[in-house]
C-alpha positions in Angstrom: -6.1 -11.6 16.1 -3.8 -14.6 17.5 0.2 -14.4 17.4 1.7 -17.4 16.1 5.6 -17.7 15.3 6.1 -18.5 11.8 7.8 -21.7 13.5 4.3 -23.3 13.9 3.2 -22.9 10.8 6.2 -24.3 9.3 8.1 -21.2 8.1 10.3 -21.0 11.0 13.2 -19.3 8.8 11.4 -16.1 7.9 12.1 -14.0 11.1 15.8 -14.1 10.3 15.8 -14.5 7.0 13.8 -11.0 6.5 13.0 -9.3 10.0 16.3 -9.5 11.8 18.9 -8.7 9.1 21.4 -7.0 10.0 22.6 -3.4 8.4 25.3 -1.3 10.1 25.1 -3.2 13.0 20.8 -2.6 13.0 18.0 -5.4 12.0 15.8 -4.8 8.9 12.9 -4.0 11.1 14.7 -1.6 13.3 16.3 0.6 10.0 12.3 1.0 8.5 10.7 1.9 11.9 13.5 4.3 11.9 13.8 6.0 8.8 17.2 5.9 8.8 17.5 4.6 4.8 15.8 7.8 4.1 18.8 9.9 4.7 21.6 10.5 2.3 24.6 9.9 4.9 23.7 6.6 5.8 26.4 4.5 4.4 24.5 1.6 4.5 21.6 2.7 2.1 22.1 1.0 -1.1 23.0 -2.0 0.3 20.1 -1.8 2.3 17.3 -0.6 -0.3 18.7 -3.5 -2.7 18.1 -6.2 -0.6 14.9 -4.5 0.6 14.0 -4.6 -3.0 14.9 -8.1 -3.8 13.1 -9.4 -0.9 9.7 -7.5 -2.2 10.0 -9.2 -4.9 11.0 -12.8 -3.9 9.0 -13.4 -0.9 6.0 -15.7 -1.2 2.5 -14.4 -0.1 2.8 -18.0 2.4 6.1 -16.3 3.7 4.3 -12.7 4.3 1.3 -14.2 5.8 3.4 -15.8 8.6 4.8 -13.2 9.0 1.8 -10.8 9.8 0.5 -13.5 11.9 3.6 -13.0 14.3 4.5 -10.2 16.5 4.9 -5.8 15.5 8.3 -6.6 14.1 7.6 -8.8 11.9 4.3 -7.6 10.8 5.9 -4.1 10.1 9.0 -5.8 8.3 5.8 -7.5 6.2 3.9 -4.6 5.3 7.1 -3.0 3.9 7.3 -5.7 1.7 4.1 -5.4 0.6 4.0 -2.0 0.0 7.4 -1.9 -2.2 5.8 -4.6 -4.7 2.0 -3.7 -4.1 0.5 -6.8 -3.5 -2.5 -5.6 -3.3 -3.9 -9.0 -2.8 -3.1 -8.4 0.8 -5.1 -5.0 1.2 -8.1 -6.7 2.8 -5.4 -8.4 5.7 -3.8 -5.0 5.7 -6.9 -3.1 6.6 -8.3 -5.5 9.5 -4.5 -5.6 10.9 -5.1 -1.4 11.0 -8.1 -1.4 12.0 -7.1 -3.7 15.2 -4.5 -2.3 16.1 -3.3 -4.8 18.6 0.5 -3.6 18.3 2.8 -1.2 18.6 5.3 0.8 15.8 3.7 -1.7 12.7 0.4 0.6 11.9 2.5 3.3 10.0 3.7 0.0 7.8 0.2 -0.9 6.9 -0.5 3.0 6.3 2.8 3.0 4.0 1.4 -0.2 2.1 -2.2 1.4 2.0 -0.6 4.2 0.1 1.3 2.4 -2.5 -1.7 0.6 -3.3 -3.1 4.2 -4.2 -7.2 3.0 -4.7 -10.2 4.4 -4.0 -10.3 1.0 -1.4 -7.6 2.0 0.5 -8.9 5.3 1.0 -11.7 3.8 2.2 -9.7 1.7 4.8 -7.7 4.8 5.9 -11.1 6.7 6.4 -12.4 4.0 8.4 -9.7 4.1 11.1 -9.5 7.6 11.6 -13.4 7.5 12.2 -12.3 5.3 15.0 -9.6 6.5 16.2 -9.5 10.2 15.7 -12.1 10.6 18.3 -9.7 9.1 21.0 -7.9 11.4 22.2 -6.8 9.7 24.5 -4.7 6.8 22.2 -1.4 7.7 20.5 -1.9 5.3 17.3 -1.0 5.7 14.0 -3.7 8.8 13.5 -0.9 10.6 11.8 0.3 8.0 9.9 -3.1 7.0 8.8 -4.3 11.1 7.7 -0.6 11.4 5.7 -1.5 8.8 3.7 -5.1 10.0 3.5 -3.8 13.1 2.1 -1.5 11.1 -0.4 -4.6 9.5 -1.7 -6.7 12.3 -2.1 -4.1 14.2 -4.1 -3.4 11.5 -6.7 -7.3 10.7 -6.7 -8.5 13.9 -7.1 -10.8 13.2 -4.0 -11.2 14.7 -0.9 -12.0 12.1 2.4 -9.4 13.9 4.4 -11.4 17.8 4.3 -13.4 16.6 6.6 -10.6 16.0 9.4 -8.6 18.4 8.6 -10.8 21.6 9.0 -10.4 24.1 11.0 -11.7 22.4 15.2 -12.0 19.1 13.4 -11.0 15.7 14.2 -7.6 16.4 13.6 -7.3 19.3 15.4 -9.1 18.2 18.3 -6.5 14.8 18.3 -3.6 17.4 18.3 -4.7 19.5 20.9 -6.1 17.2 23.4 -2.0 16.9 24.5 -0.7 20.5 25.2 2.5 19.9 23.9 1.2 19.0 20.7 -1.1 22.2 20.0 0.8 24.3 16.9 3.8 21.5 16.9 5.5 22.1 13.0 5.7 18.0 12.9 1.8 17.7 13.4 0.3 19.7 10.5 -1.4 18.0 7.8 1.2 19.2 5.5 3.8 17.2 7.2 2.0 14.5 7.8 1.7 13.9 3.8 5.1 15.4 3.7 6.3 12.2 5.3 4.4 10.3 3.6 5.2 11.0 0.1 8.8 10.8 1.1 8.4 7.1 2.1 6.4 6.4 -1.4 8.5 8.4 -3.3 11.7 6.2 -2.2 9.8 3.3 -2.8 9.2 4.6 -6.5 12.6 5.6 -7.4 14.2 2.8 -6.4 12.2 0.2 -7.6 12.2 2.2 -10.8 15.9 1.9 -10.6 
């Protein structure tokens, strides 16, 4: 899929005005690749989550699509957005972007907005990539990403698409172990990997509840 700044599409003012924002002396996109909000001593968080909530809500779908038509900054900074006000209208964009995956950092966005959405089509999208990607071992993607929120879904669906990764010399394991370094890492168990997940969603759902 073709970059093109939002500049040539005429929304020239969406980079700064929702990608490069600055918090504690970090940009928007740099404090959600991060995680950083999702700790309880950053000073900056309710500031942060506030505006991050008042964009969701105030951004137009012209404004996000320029946005995902631009670079992995701004396409991640989009998919946050997304996800918080589940737009779901942009699952179908979501899923080719994931499916592509023609940048770097911004596929763990798309998983987080994939999640929100919490359908039986996202699923479906999630289940997708990790047929394609699983199998190369040899690519460091958003596999994790991808099976957490897998694992989300299947919990609050009452299905089961990630059993068939996830057993015992399965995709999964075989992903994991291909690296050495990897093999019976704490931070690369299922568990975690919906672990992290959830606690991404779950922020989402407090504070927008809030």
């Amino acid at each position: 899929m073709p970059s093109q700044h939002p500049e040539e599409v005429g929304y020239g003012h969406v980079v700064e005005s929702y990608v490069t924002r600055m918090y504690g002396g970090l940009p928007r996109y740099l404090v959600l690749n991060g995680g950083r909000f999702l700790g309880p001593r950053w000073w900056h968080t309710t500031r942060f989550t506030r505006h991050l909530l008042n964009d969701a809500a105030a951004i137009t779908d012209e404004e996000l699509e320029a946005l995902l038509g631009y670079e992995w900054r701004s396409r991640l900074t989009a998919a946050w957005l997304i996800g918080i006000d589940r737009r779901e209208r942009f699952r179908a964009h979501i899923g080719d972007l994931l499916l592509a995956s023609e940048v770097c950092y911004s596929g763990s966005a798309y998983c987080f907005a994939l999640a929100r959405f919490g359908t039986h089509a996202d699923a479906e999208i999630l289940t997708a990539y990790l047929d394609r990607y699983l199998p190369r071992t040899d690519l460091r993607y958003d596999q994790p990403a991808a099976l957490g929120a897998l694992l989300r879904l299947d919990a609050h669906l009452d299905t089961h698409h990630a059993d068939r990764f996830t057993q015992p010399g399965g995709l999964w394991d075989q992903w994991v172990n291909a690296l050495t370094h990897l093999r019976d890492h704490p931070a690369y168990t299922p568990a975690e990997q919906r672990r992290w997940t959830n606690l991404h969603c779950d922020f989402a759902n407090s504070w927008s509840r809030s």
